[in-house]
C-alpha positions in Angstrom: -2.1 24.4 -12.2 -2.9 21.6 -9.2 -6.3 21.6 -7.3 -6.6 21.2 -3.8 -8.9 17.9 -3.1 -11.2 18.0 0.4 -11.5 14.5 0.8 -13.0 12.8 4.2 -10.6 10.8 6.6 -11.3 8.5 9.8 -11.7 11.1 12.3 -13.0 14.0 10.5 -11.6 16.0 6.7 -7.9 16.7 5.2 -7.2 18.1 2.3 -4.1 17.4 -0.5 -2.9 19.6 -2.9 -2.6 17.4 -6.1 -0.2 18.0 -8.9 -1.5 18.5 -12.9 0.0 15.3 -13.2 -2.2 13.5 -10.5 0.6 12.9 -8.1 -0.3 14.8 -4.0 2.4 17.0 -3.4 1.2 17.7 0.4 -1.4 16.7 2.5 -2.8 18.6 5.5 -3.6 17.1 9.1 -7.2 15.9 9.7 -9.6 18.7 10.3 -12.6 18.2 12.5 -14.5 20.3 10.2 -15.0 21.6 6.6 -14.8 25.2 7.7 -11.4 24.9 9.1 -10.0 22.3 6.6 -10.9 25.4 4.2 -9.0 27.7 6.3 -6.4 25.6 6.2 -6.2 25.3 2.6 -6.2 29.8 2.9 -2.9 29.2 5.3 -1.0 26.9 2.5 -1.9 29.5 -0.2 -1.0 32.2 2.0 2.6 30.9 3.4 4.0 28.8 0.4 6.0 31.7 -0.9 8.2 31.2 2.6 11.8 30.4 3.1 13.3 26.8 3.9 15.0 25.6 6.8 17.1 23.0 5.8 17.4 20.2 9.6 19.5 17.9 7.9 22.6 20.0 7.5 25.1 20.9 11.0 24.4 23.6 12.6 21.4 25.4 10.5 19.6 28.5 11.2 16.7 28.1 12.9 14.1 30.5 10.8 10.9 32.3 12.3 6.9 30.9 11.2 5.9 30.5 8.6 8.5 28.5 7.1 8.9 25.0 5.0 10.9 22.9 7.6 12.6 20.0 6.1 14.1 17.2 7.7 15.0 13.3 7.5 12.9 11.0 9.0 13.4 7.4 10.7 14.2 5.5 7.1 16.8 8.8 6.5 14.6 9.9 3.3 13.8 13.5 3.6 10.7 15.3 4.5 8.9 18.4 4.5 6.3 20.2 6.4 4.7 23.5 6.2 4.2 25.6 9.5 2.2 28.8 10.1 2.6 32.0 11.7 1.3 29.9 15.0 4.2 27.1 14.4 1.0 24.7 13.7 2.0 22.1 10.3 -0.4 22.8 8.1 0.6 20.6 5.5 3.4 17.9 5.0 4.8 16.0 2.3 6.1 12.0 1.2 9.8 11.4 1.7 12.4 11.9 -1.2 15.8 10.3 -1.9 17.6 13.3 -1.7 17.9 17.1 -0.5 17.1 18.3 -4.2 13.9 16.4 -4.9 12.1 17.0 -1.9 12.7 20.9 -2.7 11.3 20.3 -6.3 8.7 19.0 -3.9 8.3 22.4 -1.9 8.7 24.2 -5.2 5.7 22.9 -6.7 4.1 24.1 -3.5 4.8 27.3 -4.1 3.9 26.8 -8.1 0.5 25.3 -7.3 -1.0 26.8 -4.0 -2.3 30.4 -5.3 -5.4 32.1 -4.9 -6.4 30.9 -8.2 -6.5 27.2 -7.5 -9.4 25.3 -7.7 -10.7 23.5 -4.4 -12.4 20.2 -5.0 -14.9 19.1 -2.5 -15.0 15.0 -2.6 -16.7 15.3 0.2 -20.1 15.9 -1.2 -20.0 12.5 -3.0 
């Protein structure tokens, strides 16, 4: 099982969910505060059973929050992000090569966000 690492940024905390393996299979947006880059870590572990809407196909159907979106970005690699209930991103992930691997990416989202995973504060260092 992965851990979720609270780590400090430039303007304030993010978190990343990190993989068995070590690699960060999503990152969150930068927090002003511990309290709600905690809650924000509750919102991944509460929405990462959703459904996928997949942008980068003609014509897709547009799903309600909460929902992985994915999507190509500027270099054409694909992308995905994590919104609530509220349509905020609440977590986001690298770009893949291809449709498959960045939903192996979303997949391990799903496998590694659960109430049981551990939360590492680095933060305290």
């Amino acid at each position: 099982m992965g851990k979720f690492v609270i780590s400090a940024a430039k303007t304030g905390i993010k978190f990343n969910l990190v993989a068995n393996n070590g690699e960060i299979i999503a990152t969150s947006q930068i927090y002003k505060n511990k309290p709600s880059c905690k809650h924000g870590i509750e919102s991944v572990i509460k929405n990462a059973g959703v459904e996928i809407e997949n942008q980068t196909v003609a014509k897709y159907q547009a799903l309600p929050n909460p929902k992985f979106e994915v999507y190509k970005d500027k270099k054409g690699e694909f992308r995905f992000r994590l919104k609530a209930r509220n349509g905020q991103i609440i977590a986001s992930g690298e770009g893949y090569k291809d449709f498959a691997a960045c939903k192996n990416g979303i997949n391990s989202i799903k496998r590694n966000a659960t109430a049981d995973t551990k939360i590492v504060d680095e933060t305290k260092k």
